[in-house]
C-alpha positions, -999 to +999 in steps of 0.1 A: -808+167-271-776+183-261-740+164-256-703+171-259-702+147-290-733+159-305-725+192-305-689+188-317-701+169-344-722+194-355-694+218-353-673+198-375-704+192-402-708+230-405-677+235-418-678+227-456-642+204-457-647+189-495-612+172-504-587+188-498-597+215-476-602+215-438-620+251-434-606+251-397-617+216-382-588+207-374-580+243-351-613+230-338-601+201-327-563+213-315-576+242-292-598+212-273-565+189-273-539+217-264-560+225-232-553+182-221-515+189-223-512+180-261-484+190-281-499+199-313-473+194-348-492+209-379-480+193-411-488+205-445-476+186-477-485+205-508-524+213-505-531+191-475-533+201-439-525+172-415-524+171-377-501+151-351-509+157-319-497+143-286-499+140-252-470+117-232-430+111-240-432+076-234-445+045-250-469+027-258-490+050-282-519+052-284-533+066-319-563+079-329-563+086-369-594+102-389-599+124-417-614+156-416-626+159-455-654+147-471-664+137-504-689+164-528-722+167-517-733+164-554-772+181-565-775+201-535-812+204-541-816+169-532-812+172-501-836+170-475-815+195-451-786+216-462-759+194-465-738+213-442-762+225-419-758+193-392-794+196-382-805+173-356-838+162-367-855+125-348-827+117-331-803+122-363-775+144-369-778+155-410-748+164-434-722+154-456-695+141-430-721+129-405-708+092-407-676+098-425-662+112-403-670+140-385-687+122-360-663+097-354-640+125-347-661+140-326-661+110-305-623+111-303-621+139-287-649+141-262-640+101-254-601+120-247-614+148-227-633+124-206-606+099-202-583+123-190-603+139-167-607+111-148-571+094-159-548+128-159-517+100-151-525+075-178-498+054-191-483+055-224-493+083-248-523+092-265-520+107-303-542+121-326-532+116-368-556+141-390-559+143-426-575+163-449-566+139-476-582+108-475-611+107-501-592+119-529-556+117-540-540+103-502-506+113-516-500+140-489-515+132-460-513+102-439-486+082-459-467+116-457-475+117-419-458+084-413-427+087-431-422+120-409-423+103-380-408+073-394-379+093-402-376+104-368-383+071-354-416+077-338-437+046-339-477+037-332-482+013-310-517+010-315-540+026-341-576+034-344-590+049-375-628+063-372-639+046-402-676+041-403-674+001-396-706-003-384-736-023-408-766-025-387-763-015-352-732+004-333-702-018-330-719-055-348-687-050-367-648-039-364-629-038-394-591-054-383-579-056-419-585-040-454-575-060-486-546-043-508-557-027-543-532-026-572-548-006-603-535-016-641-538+010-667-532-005-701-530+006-733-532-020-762-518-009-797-536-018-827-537-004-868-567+015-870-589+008-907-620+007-922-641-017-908-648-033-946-608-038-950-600-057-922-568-074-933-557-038-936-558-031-899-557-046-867-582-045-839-567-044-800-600-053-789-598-085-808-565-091-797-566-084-761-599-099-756-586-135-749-563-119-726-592-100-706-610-133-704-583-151-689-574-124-664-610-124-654-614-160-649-578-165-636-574-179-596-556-161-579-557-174-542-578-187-525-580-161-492-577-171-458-597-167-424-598-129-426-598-122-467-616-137-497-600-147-526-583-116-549-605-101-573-599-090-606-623-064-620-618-046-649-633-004-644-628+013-674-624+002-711-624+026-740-616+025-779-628+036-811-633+067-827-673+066-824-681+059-861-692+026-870-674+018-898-639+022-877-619-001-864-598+014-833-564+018-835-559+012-790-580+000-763-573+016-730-586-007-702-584+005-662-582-027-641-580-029-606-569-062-586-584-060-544-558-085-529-555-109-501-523-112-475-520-148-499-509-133-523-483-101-531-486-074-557-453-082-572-468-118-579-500-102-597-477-083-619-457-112-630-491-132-635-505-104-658-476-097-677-469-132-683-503-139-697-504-106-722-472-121-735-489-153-739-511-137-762-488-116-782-500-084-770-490-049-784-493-027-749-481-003-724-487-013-692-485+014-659-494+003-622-504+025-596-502+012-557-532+021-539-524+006-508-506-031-490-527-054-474-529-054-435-542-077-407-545-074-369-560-109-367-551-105-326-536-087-298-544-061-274-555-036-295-587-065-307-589-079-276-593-040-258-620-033-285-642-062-287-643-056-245-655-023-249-679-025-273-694-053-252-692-029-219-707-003-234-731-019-261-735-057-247-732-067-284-706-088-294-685-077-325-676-091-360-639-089-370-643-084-411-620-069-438-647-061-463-649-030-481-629-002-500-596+011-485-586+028-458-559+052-437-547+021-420-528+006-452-505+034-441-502+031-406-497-009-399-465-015-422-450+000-395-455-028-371-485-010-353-519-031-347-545-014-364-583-016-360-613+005-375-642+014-354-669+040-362-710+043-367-733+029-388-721+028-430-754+030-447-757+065-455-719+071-461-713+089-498-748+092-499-775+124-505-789+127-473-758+113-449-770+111-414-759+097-381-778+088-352-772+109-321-775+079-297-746+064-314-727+090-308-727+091-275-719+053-270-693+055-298-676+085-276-681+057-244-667+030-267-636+047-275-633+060-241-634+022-227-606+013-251-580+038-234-590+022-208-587-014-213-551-001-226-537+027-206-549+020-172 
């Protein structure tokens, strides 16, 4: 089986891009852009390599984003295939990247190429945002990205990110949202003592274990149409020296809240510290912002989508916000309508990542209908 997409896909999978590196994908994927009249701007922010790339002065915009690294292929030996040898083996294309997102990528360009040979006077602009910074730290790609052009007052209409959406077939789903996530790492003090002296020492995981309870149990909100209710989930908890006859002297606990549009993070701070003063607590307290909330509940960018996904696949499509994080928690608090389309999830992360070559292609024609629906 031979195809634009297919091939590229491959391409990109061959080249071993483990956070933070891009080992020349995204070259790859500016020589193919610069020969459509693309004006490619490489951006590098400490150890990341990022990409904007564009094609048109005027608005709107029209955004592809995507990554180009991938997370560690772990025991290499249990692989079927080399993990970065993109064989294409019963209709799948093998390797770490396959679904995340090498092939989505892949899609982008050859659904571009095609688009503007046959629309070379498009309206609007068509824009490409690369990272090779998304599966680990995110501190200097795409958020760096958009204050650059922020700062010069370039805005993003419209945004898709190539996020593997997809649960069972091609398309069932579209992801028009992702929840916000607000990590707590606290440290509760305590008077470490032998464990037969008790009245000699204090124990933090005594102490703060009321607290934990409550937090755990607490309501939050209640969602809405798009979002379940926050979540409160505690990821790490450590104390204690190892020995038995020890009581610890802190508890470290690594809790991480995934939040609705109900609610904001400033109100899930005062709610947390208000109930560790309730009970008395000792602590340090530190908060890290992974990322806002963001919904594109409607509009043209849904609306251009949904169409094309039925053109192409005749399936209709499920708007959800489920899962981790992405990209777009960058990109939409800028006022741009964000979506995530991509192929099948299942394998994602996984030993043995594959995508099926079929989808491909009709992800390639999806993405192709969208400019479409919106530039034509």
């Amino acid at each position: 089986m031979t195809h634009p997409v297919i091939e590229l896909t491959q391409e990109l999978i061959r080249r071993p891009s483990i956070t933070p590196l891009d080992e020349g994908c995204q070259p790859l994927m500016a020589e193919r852009l610069a020969k459509l009249g693309f004006t490619i701007e490489t951006m590098v922010f400490e150890d990341t390599t990022n990409m904007w790339a564009r094609r048109g002065t005027d608005g709107p915009v029209f955004c592809f984003a995507g990554h180009t690294d991938v997370v560690p292929v772990g025991k290499e030996s249990a692989w079927e295939h080399p993990p970065f040898s993109a064989e294409l083996i019963d209709g799948y294309i093998n390797g770490r990247g396959a679904a995340d997102m090498k092939g989505s990528l892949a899609a982008m360009i050859t659904a571009t190429e095609s688009f503007i040979g046959n629309n070379p006077e498009h309206k609007g602009s068509i824009a490409f945002l690369i990272t090779s910074d998304e599966e680990g730290p995110f501190i200097n790609g795409t958020t760096r990205v958009i204050d650059t052009l922020e700062a010069r007052n370039e805005k993003i209409t419209w945004a898709l990110v190539g996020e593997p959406s997809s649960t069972a077939q091609l398309g069932d789903v579209v992801k028009n949202g992702r929840r916000g996530s607000l990590t707590g790492n606290l440290t509760v003090h305590g008077i470490q003592g032998h464990v037969a002296y008790p009245h000699l020492a204090e124990n933090p995981v005594h102490t703060s274990a009321h607290a934990l309870a409550e937090l755990s149990h607490q309501e939050w909100d209640n969602g809405n149409d798009f979002f379940p209710p926050t979540s409160f989930q505690i990821a790490n908890i450590n104390g204690g020296t190892g020995a038995s006859n020890v009581i610890p002297g802190y508890l470290d606990v690594m809790f991480n809240f995934r939040y609705s549009t109900e609610v904001t993070a400033e109100q899930l701070i005062e709610k947390t510290v208000a109930i560790f003063e309730k009970h008395q607590l000792n602590y340090d307290l530190n908060w890290v912002f992974n990322g806002l909330p963001f919904l594109t509940d409607k509009g043209k960018l849904v609306e251009a989508t949904q169409t094309a996904i039925k053109q192409v696949t005749g399936r209709d499509t499920q708007l959800l916000t489920t899962g981790g994080t992405s990209d777009g928690r960058f990109i939409a608090p800028t006022g741009a309508e964000v979506i995530e389309l991509g192929p099948v999830n299942a394998t994602i992360h996984k030993v043995n990542e594959c995508v099926k070559a079929d989808d491909l292609i009709q992800l390639s024609d999806c993405y192709e209908a969208i400019l479409e629906n919106l530039l034509c």
